[in-house]
Short mmCIF file of the C-alpha atoms (twelve columns), coordinates in Angstrom:
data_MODEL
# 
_entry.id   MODEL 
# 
loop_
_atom_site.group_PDB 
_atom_site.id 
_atom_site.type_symbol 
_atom_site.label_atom_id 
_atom_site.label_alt_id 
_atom_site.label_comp_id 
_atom_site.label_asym_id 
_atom_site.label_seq_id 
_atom_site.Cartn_x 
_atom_site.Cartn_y 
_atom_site.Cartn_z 
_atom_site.pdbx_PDB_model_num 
ATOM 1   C CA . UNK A 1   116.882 160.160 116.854 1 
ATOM 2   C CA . UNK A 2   118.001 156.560 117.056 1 
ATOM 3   C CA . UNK A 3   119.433 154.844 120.298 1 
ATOM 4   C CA . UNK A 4   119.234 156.334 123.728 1 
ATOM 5   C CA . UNK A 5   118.932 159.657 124.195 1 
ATOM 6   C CA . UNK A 6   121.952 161.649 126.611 1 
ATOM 7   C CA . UNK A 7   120.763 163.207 129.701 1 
ATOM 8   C CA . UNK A 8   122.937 165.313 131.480 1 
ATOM 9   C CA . UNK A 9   121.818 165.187 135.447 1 
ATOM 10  C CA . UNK A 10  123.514 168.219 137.795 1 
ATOM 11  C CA . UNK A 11  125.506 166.915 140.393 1 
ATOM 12  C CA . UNK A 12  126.346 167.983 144.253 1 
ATOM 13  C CA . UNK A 13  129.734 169.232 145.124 1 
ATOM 14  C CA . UNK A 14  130.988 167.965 148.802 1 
ATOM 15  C CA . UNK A 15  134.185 168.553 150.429 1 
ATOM 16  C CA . UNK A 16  135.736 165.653 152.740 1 
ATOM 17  C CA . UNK A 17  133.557 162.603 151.234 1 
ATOM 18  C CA . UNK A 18  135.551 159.331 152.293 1 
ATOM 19  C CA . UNK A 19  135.128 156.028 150.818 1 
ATOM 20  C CA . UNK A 20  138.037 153.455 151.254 1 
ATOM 21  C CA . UNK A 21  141.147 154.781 153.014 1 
ATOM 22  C CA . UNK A 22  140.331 158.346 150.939 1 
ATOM 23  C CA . UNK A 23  138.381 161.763 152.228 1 
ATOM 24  C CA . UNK A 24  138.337 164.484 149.319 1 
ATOM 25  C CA . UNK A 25  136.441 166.399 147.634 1 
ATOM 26  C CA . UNK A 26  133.662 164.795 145.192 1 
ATOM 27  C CA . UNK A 27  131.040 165.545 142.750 1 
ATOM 28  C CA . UNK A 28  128.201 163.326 144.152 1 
ATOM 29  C CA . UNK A 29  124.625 161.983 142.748 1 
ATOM 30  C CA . UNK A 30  122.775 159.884 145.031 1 
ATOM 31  C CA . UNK A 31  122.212 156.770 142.417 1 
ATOM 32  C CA . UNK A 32  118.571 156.664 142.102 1 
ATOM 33  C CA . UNK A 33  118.773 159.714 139.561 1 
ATOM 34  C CA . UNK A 34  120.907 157.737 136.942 1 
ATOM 35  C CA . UNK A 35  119.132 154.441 137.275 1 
ATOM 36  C CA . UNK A 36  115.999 155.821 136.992 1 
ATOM 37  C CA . UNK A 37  116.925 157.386 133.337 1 
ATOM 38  C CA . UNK A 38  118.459 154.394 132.458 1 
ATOM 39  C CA . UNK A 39  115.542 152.650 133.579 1 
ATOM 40  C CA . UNK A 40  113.178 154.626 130.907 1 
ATOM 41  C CA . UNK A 41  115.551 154.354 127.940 1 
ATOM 42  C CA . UNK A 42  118.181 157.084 128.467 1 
ATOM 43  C CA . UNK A 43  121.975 157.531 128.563 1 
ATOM 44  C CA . UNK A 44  122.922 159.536 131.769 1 
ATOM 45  C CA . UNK A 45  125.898 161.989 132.244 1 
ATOM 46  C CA . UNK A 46  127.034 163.277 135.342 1 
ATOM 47  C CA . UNK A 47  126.829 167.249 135.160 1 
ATOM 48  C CA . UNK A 48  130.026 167.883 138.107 1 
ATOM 49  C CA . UNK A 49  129.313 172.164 139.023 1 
ATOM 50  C CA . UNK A 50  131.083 174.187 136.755 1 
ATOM 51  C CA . UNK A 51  131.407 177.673 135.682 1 
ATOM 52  C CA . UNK A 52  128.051 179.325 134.316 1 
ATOM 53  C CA . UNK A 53  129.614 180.705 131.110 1 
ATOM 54  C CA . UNK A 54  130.232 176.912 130.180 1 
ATOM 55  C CA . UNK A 55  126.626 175.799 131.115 1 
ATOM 56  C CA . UNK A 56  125.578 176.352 127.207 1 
ATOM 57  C CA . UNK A 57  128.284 174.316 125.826 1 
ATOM 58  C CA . UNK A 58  127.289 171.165 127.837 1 
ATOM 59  C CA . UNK A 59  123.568 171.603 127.568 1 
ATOM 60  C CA . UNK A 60  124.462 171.786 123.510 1 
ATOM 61  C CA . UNK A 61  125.596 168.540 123.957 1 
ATOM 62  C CA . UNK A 62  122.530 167.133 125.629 1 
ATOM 63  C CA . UNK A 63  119.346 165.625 124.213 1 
ATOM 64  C CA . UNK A 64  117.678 166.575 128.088 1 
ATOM 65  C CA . UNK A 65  118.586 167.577 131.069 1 
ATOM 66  C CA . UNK A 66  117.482 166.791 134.807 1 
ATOM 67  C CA . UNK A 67  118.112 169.191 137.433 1 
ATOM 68  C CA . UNK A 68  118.073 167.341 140.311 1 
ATOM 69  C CA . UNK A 69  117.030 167.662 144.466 1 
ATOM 70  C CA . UNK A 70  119.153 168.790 146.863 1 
ATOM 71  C CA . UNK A 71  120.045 172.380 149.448 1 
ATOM 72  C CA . UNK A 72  117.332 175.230 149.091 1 
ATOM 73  C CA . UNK A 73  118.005 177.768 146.520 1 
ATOM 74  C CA . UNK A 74  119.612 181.027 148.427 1 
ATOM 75  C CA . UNK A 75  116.649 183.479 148.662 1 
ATOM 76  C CA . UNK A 76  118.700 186.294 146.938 1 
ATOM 77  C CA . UNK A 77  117.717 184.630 143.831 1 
ATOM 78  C CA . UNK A 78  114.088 185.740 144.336 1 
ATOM 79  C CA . UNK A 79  114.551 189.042 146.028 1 
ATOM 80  C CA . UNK A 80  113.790 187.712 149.622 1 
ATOM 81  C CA . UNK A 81  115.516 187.747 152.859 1 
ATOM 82  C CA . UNK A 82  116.046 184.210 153.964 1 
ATOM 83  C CA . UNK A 83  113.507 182.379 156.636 1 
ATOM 84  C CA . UNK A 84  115.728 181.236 159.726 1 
ATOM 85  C CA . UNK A 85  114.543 177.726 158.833 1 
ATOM 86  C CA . UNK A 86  116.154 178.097 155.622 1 
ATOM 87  C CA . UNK A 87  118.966 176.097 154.856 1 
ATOM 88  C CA . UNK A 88  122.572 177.249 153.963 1 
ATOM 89  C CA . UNK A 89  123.018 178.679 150.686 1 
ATOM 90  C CA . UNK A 90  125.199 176.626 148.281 1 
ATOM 91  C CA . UNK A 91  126.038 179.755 146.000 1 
ATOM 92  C CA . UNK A 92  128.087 177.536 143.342 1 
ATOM 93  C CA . UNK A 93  125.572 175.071 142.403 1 
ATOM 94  C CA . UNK A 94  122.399 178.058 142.129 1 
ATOM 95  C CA . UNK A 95  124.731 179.957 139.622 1 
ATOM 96  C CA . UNK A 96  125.317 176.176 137.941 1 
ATOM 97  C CA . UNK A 97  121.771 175.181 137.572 1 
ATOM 98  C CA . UNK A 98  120.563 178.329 137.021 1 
ATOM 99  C CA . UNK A 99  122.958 178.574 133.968 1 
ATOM 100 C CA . UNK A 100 122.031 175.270 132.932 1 
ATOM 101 C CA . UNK A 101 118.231 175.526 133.137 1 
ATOM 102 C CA . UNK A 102 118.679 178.946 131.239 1 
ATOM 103 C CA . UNK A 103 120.751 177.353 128.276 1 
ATOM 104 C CA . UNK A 104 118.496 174.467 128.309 1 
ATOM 105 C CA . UNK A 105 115.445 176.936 128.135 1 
ATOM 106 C CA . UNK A 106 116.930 178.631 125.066 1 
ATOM 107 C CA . UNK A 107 118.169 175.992 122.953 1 
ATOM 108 C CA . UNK A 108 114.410 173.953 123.588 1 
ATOM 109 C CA . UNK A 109 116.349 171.258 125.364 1 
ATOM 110 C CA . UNK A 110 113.698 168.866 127.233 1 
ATOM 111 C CA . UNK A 111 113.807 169.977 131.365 1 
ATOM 112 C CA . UNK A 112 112.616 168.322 134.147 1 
ATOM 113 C CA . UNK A 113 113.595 169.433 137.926 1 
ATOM 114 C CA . UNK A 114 113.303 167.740 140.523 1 
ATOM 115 C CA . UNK A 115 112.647 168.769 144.158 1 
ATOM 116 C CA . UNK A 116 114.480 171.688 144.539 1 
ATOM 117 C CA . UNK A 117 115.242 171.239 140.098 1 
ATOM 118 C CA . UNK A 118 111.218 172.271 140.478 1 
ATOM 119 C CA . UNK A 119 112.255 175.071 142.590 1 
ATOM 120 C CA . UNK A 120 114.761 176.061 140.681 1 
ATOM 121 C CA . UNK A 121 113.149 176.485 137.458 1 
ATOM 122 C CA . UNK A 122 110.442 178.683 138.906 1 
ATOM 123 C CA . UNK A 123 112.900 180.959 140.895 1 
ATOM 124 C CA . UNK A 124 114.838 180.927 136.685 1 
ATOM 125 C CA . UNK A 125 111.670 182.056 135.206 1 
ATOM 126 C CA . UNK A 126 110.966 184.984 138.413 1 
ATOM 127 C CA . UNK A 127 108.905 183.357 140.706 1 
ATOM 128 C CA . UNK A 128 109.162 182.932 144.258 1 
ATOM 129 C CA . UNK A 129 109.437 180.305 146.976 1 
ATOM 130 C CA . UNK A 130 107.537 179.726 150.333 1 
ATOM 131 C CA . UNK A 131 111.036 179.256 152.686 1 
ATOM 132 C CA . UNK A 132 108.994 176.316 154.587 1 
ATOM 133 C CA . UNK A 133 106.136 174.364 154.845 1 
ATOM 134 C CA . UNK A 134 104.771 171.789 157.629 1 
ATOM 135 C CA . UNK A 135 103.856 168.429 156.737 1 
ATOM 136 C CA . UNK A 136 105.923 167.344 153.404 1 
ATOM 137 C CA . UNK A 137 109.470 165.955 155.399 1 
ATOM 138 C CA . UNK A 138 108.372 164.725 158.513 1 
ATOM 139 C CA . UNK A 139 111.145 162.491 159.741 1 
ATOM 140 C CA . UNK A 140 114.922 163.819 159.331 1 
ATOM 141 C CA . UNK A 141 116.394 161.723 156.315 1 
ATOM 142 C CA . UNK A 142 113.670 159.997 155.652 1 
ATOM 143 C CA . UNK A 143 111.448 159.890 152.577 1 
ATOM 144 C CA . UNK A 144 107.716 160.421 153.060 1 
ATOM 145 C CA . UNK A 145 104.840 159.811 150.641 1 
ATOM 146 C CA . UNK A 146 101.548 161.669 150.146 1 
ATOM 147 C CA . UNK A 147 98.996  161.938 147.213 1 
ATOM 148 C CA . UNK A 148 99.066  164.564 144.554 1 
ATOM 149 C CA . UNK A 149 97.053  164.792 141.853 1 
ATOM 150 C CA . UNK A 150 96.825  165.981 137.999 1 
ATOM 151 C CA . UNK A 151 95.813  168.760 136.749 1 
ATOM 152 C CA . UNK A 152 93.537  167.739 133.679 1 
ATOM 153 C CA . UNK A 153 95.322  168.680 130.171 1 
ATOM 154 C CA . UNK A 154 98.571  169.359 131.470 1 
ATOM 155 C CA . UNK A 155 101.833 167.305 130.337 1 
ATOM 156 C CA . UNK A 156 102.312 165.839 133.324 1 
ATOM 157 C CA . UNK A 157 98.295  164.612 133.140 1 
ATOM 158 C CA . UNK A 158 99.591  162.908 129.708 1 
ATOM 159 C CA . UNK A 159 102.236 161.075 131.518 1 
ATOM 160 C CA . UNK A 160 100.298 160.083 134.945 1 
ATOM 161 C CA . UNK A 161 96.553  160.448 134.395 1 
ATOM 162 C CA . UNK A 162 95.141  159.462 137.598 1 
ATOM 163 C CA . UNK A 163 96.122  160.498 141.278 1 
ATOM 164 C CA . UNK A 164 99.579  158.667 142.608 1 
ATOM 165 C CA . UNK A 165 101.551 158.331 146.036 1 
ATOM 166 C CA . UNK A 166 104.817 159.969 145.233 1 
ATOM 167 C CA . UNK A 167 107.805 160.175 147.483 1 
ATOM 168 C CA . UNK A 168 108.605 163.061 149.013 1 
ATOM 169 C CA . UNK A 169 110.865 165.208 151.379 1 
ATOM 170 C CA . UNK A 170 111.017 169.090 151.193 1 
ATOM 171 C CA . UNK A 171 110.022 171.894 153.241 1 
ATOM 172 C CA . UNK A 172 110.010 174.648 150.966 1 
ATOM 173 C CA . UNK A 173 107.731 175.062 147.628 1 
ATOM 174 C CA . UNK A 174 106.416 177.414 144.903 1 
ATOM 175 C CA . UNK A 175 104.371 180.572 145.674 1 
ATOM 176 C CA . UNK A 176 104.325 182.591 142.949 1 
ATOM 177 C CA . UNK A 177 104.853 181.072 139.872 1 
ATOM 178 C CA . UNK A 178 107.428 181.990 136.979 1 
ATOM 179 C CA . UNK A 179 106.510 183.495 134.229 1 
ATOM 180 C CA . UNK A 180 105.033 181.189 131.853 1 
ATOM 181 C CA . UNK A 181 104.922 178.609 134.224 1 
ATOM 182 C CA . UNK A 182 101.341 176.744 134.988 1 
ATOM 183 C CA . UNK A 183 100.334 174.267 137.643 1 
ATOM 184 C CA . UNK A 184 100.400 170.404 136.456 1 
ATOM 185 C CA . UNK A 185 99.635  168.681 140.120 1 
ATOM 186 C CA . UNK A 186 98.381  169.163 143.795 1 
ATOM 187 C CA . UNK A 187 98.808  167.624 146.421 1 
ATOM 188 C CA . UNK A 188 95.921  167.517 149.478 1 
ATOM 189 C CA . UNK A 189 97.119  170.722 151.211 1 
ATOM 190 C CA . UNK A 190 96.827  172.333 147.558 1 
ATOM 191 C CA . UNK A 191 100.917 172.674 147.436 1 
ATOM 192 C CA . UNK A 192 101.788 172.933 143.871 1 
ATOM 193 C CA . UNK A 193 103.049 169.849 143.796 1 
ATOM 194 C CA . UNK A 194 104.355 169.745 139.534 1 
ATOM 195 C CA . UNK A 195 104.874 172.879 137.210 1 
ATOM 196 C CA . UNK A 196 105.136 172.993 133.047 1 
ATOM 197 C CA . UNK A 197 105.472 175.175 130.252 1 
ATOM 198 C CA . UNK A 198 102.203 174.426 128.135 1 
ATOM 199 C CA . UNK A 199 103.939 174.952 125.015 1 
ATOM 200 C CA . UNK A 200 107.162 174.495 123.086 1 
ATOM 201 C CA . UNK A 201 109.749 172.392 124.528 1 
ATOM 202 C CA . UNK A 202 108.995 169.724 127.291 1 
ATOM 203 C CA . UNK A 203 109.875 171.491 130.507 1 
ATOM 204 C CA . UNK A 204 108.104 169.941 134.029 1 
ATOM 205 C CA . UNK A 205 109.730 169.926 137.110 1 
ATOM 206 C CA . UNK A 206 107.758 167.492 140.119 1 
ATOM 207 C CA . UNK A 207 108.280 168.573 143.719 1 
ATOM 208 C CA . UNK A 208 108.389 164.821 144.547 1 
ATOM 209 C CA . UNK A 209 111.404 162.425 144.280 1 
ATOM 210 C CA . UNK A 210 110.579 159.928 141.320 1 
ATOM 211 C CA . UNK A 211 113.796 158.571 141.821 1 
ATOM 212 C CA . UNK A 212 112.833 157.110 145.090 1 
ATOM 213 C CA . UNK A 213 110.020 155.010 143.959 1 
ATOM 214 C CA . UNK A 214 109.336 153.098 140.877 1 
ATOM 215 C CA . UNK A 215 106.588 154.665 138.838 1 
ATOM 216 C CA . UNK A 216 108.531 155.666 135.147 1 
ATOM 217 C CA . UNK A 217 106.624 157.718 133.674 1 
ATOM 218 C CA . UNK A 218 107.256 161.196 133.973 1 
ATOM 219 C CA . UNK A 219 111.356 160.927 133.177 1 
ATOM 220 C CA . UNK A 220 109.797 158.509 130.811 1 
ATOM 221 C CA . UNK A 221 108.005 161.710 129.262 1 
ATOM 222 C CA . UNK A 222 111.356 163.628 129.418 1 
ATOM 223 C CA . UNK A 223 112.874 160.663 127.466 1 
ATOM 224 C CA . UNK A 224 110.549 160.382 124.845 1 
ATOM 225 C CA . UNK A 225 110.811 164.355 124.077 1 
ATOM 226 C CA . UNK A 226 114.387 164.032 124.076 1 
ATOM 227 C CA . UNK A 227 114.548 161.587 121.112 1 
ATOM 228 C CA . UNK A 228 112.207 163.928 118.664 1 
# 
């Protein structure tokens, strides 16, 4: 492929969002997702929520997609009853992104999730969540950083070889993993902290927020497989 590769990014749906003298409904992406694939080479594209049977057309459209952060996935998706500190279920987007990371897993489209993207794909592949976790969003609205660290030999080790502060802000994470799924990263606590297929396509998904902070490399990685 010549040029600049599309990459579709999945979108929030809000009700009552005003700017100007307007309130309405909106399909929303904070801005950090788009500039950060433009940023590493890429063309991005808005993915607004639509209806799952239509998830396979757009991702046909795609060179890769990025399934990005947001609510926690409803716990009905992994067969568990949901935690009290779990958030509110936003039942349209899961049956979005799940269609999406599905279509994207069977046409080989390069993946990465992000936050709750990482999440997402795990919960896709039949893995399960831990519904919360101390110590990884501290402050209300405000994004933390810790270290995490590679796992030798792993994709995400070819991207970012040596340990990195990352920015971060979640509460849940993975438990058990999806099948064909392997740990790429840690962090301190020994949260799995970054997740890959080993083979085939490029799929990662990073429990941290690249978008916040200005290391490259890993949607760089998700760029680079998107122009083979």
């Amino acid at each position: 492929m010549s040029g600049r590769p599309l990459i579709g990014i999945s979108t929030y749906a809000e009700s009552g969002v005003r700017w100007g003298v307007w309130q309405l409904d909106a399909a929303l992406l904070p801005a950090g997702y788009p500039r950060l694939v433009q940023r590493a080479g890429g063309l991005a594209a808005m993915l607004p929520p639509d209806a799952p049977e239509h998830a396979a057309a757009a991702v046909a459209r795609l060179d890769g997609l990025v399934i990005a952060g947001g609510p926690d996935v409803e716990p009905v998706h992994y067969g568990a009853e949901p935690d009290p500190r779990t958030g509110p279920p936003a039942r349209a987007r899961d049956a979005w992104e799940l269609a999406l990371i599905r279509a994207a897993l069977e046409r080989g489209v390069p993946l990465l999730g992000i936050c709750r993207g990482m999440q997402l794909l795990n919960v896709a592949l039949g893995g399960t969540l831990v519904q919360h976790i101390d110590g990884h969003a501290e402050v209300p609205g405000v994004f933390g950083h810790h270290p995490v660290e590679p796992v030798p030999g792993t994709r995400y080790a070819e991207a970012v070889p040596e340990g990195t502060s990352v920015p971060t802000y979640h509460h849940q994470a993975v438990d058990r993993l999806g099948a064909g799924l392997i740990p790429s990263a840690h962090a301190e606590d020994g949260t799995v902290e970054a997740v890959e297929r080993p083979d085939g396509p490029w799929v990662v998904g990073v429990q941290w927020h690249p978008e916040m902070g200005d290391d490259e490399r890993v949607v760089s990685a998700l760029i680079t497989a998107a122009k083979v």
